[in-house]
N, C-alpha and C positions, 0 to 999 in steps of 0.2 A: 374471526366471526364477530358478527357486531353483539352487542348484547341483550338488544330488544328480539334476536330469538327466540330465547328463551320466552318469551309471554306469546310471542307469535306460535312456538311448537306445543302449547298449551291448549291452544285453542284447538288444536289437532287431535289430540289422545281426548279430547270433551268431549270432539263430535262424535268420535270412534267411541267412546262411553256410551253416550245419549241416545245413540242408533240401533247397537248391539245391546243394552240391556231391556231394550223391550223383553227381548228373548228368552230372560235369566227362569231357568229351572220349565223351560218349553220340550227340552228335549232336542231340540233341532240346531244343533252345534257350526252344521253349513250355510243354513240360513242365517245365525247371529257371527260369525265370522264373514259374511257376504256384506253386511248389513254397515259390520263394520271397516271393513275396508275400501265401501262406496264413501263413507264419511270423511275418514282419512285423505284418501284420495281426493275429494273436490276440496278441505280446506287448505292441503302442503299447497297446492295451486295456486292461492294468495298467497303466500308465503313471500315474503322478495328472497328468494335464493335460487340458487342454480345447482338444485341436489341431485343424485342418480342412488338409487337400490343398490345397495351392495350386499345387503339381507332381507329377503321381502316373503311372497307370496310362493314363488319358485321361481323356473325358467319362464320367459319369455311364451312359449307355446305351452307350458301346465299352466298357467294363473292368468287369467284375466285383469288384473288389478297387482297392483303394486310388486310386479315382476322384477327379478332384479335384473338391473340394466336400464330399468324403466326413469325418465327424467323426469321431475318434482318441482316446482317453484314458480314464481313469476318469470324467471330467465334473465333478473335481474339479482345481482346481489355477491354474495361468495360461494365459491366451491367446493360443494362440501359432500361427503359420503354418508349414507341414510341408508339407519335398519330399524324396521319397524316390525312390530308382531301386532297387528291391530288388537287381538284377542287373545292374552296370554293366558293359556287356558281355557280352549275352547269346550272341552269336554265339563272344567267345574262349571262354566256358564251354561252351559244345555241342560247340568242336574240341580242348578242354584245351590252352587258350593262358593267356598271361601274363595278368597286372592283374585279371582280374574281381573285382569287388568290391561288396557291399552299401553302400548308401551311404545317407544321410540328413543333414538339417539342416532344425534347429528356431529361429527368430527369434518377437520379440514381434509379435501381430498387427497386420498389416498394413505390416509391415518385407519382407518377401518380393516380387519383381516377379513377378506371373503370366507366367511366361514361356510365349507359346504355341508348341507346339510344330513347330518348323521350324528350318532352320538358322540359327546364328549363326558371322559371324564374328568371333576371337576372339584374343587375344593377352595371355598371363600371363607374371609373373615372380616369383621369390621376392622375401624384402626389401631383397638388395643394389642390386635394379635399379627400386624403386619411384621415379615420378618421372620416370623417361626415358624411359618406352614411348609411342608415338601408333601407334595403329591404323590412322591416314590417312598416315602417312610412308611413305617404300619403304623393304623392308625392309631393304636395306644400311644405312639411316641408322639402324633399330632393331638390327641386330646391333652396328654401330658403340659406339653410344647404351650396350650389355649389355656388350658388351664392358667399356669403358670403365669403366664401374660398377661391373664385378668385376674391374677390374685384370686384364684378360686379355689373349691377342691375339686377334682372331678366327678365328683357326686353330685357337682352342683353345675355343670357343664350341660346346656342342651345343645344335641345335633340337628337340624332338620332335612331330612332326605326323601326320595320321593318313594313312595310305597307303591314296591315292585319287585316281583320275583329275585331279580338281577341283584337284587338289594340284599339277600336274606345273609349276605357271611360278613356283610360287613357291620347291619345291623346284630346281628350276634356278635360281634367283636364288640360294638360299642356295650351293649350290655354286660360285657362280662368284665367291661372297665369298668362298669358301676356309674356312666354319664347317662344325663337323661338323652329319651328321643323323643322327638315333635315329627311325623309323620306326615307328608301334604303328598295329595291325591294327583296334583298337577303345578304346574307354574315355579320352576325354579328358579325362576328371573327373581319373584319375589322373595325367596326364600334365598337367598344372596345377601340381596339388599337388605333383608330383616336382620343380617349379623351385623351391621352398621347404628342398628339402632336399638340402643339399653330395653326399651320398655317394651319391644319384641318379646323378649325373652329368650332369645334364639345367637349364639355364639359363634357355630359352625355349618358350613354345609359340608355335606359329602357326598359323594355318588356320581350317576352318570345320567347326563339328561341331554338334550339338543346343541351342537355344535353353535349355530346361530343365538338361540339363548344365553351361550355362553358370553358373547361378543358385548350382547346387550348388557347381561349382569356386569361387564368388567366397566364398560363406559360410568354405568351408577357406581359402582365400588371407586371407580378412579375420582370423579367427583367426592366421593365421600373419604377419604381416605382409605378403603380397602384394602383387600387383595383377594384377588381371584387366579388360581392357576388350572391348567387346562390340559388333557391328553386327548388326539383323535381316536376313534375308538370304530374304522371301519368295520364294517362285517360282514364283508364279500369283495373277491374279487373286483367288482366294479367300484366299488366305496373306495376300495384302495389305490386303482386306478385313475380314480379323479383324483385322489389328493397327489400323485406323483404328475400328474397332468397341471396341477397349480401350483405344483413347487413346494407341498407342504411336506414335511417329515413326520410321519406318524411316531415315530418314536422320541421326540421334538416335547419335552414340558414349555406348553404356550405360557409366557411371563405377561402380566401386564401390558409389557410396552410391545410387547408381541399380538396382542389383541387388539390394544386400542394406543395409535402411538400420539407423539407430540404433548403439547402441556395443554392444550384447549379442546372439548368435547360437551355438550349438553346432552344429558338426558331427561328425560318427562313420560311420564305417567299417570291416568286418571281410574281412580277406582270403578268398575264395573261391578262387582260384587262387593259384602264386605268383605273386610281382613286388617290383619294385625297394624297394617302399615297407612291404608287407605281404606275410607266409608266405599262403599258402592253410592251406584246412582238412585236417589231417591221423587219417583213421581207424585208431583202433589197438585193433583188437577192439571190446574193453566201452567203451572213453572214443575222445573228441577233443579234438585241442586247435586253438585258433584266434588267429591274432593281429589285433587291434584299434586302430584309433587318434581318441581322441577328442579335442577342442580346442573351448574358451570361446573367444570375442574379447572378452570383457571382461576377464578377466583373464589371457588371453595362455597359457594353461596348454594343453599338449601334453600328453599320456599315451598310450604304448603299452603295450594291455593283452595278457598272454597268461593264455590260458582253458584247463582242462583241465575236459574237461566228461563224467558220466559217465551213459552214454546211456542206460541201461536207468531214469533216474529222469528221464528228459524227458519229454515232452507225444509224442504219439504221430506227428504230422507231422515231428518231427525224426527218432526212432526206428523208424520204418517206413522197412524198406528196398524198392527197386525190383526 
């Protein structure tokens, strides 16, 4: 993949910011996920690549917009496999909560697992803790294991998991180790990638969230040195059907190179809301500005971009207001 992707795939997750944050704390989660997948959509289409959805919107007859199967790019350029969640976080954006965020990542074709969509469960680290995590251990042996890794105690260990019923034996586990917990409402893409980075505060993730999210968090952990491991987690009949229909093994711990393979992948991200990791979108009259973060795994490169952007010379789905 050439390397000017990367500023190219930026300018994608910006418009998909600048569209959908009209909407921040509206209530209307279909409309700012609409909003922003119209943006997404018209800027991949500059793009010089020849990408197709391999995680998108849904099937082809559910989504309108960025359907997987759906082709992306100018129809010049390399071949590459593309998962995007235009609004990670639909729901913290309708109540104007923390993390929401545009999110996307680009690998060479057929480096992408079609991840179908249902729950996975899931467990990341940043790169002090690669190496020690198993997804099949209890979890005191993985706080253990984290601890250890970052020279901590586990009194001084944070989890963060998503608060939800589904959740309550494991969050009771971690407290009875004595680790803290950081709690997020939505968006485990981000709460991944916060174990990557020191001044997060945030060490581990654990729990069960979106298959597809999973794919995504693993592209940013691979760029950053991570580790993300994965279990499918169907819950019917049909859920388990498809995955024998794709050749997946439910019983199968998804490995890194299992999710996101080969040595070369970008991901990028612009803040919609705030959060730990990234500002949200700030409107200020005539301009906005937005913060960004994009990341190679080939060569290991992080950029956090800020944008000031001035509205009356954008494309009219950014600059129409609600």
């Amino acid at each position: 993949m050439e390397r000017s992707l990367s500023m190219e795939l930026v300018r994608v997750t910006e418009g998909a910011a600048l569209s959908s944050a009209r909407w921040m704390g509206r209530g209307k989660k279909d409309e700012a996920d609409d909003a922003a997948t119209t943006a997404m959509r018209e800027v991949f289409n500059t793009v010089p690549m020849r990408g197709t959805v391999v995680i998108g919107e849904g099937e082809m007859d559910e989504a309108p917009m960025l359907y997987i199967g759906e082709e992306l790019g100018t129809g010049d350029g390399p071949l590459v496999d593309v998962a995007v969640d235009p609004v990670e976080g639909t729901e913290t954006l309708a109540a104007g909560g923390w993390n929401a965020l545009a999110v996307l990542a680009i690998a060479d074709k057929g480096n992408l697992l079609h991840a179908p969509d249902m729950y996975m469960d899931k467990i990341a680290v940043g790169p002090e803790a690669v190496g020690v995590i198993d997804i099949n251990a209890p979890v005191i042996d993985n706080l253990k294991a984290v601890a250890k890794a970052k020279n901590k105690d586990i009194e001084d260990v944070v989890v963060t998991i998503l608060n939800r019923e589904r959740h309550q034996e494991i969050i009771h586990q971690i407290r009875e180790a004595g680790a803290r917990i950081k709690l997020i409402d939505n968006g485990d893409v981000a709460g991944a990638i916060n174990t990557a980075f020191g001044h997060t505060g945030v060490d581990l993730l654990l729990g069960s969230g979106g298959a597809p999210e999973g794919v995504l968090a693993a592209v940013a952990l691979k760029c950053l040195g991570g580790e993300i491991q994965g279990k499918l987690l169907p819950q019917n009949d049909a859920e388990l059907e498809r995955c024998q229909k794709m050749g997946l093994d439910v019983n199968k711990v998804l490995l890194m190179e299992d999710l996101v393979k080969g040595d070369d992948a970008i991901f990028a991200a612009t803040g919609i809301t705030d959060g730990e990791l990234l500002r949200g979108v700030n409107y200020q009259g005539k301009i906005a500005t937005t913060h960004s973060v994009v990341m190679r795994a080939l060569s290991g490169t992080v950029r956090f971009i800020e944008g000031t952007h001035t509205l009356s010379k954008k494309p009219h789905w950014v600059t129409n207001k609600i």
